[in-house]
ZAMARGU-4260 file (C-alpha; in steps of 0.2 Angstrom, whole numbers, plus 5000, padded with zeros to 4 digits):
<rodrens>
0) 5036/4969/5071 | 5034/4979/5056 | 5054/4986/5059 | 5059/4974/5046 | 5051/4986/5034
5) 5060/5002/5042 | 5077/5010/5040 | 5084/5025/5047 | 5078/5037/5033 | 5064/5049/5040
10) 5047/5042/5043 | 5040/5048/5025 | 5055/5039/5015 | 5049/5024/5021 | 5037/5020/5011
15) 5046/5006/4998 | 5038/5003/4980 | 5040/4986/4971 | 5028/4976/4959 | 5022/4959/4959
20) 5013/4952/4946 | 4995/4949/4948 | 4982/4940/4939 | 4972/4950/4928 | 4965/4950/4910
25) 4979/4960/4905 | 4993/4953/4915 | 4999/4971/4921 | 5008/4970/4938 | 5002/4980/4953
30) 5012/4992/4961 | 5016/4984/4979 | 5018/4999/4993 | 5024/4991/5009 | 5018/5002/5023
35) 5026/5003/5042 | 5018/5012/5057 | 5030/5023/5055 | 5025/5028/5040 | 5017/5047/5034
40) 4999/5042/5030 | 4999/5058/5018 | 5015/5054/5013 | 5008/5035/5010 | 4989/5042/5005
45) 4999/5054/4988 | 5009/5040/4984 | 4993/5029/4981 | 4985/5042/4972 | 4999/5042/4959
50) 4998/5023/4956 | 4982/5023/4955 | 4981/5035/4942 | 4997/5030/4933 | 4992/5012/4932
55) 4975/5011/4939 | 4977/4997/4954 | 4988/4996/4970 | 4991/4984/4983 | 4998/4990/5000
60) 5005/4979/5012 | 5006/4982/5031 | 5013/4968/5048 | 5006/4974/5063 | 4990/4985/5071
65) 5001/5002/5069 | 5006/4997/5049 | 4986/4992/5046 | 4982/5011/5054 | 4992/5021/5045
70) 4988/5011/5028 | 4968/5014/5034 | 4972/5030/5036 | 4982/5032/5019 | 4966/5024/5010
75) 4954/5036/5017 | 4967/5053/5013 | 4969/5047/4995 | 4949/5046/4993 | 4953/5064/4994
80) 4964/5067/4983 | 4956/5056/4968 | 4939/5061/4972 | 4941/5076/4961 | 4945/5070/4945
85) 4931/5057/4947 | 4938/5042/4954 | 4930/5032/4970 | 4940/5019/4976 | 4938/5002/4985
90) 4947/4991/4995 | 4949/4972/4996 | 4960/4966/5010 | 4967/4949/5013 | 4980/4942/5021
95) 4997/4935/5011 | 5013/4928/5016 | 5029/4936/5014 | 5049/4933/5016 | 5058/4945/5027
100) 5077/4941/5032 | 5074/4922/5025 | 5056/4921/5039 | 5040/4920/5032 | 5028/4933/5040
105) 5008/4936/5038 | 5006/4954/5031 | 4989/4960/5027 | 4987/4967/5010 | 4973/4979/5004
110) 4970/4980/4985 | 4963/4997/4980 | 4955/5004/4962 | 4943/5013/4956 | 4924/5009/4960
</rodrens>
């Protein structure tokens, strides 16, 4: 299901970056990490930690049981790598609906910042 997400780049180029506005106090927009179950989950987990520390939040988006492992998995590597310079993350998930290919689809997306 999550194929719409994939191309045929290697596993850890997969991993596509877009920002969507969201709601806040400052009106700053989330960087949106669309993850598929082919994805690296170090590959994925490094790329969070670099949003979260350039812009502080992240969302990461996932269809399909494989897409929400590796995005699991992702979540809990970047503890790792942000738990050094003091940061402890938490996760929201929810479910949103998006557009692929002109059909509307139920993703599950997991807002993560700092504790």
């Amino acid at each position: 299901m999550d194929q719409a997400w994939q191309d045929h780049r290697p596993a850890s180029q997969n991993l596509q970056r877009t920002s969507t506005p969201w709601p806040t106090r400052r009106r700053a927009a989330i960087e949106v990490l669309k993850v598929s179950s082919k994805s690296s989950p170090n590959a994925v987990a490094g790329a969070l930690a670099a949003v979260l520390r350039e812009r502080g939040t992240a969302e990461l988006q996932a269809i399909g049981a494989g897409a929400v492992n590796q995005t699991i998995k992702a979540i809990a590597i970047a503890r790792g790598f942000v738990a050094p310079g003091g940061m402890d993350l938490i996760c929201v998930p929810a479910f949103t609906d998006i557009m692929i290919d002109g059909e509307e689809r139920t993703a599950i997306k997991f807002i993560v910042e700092p504790r």
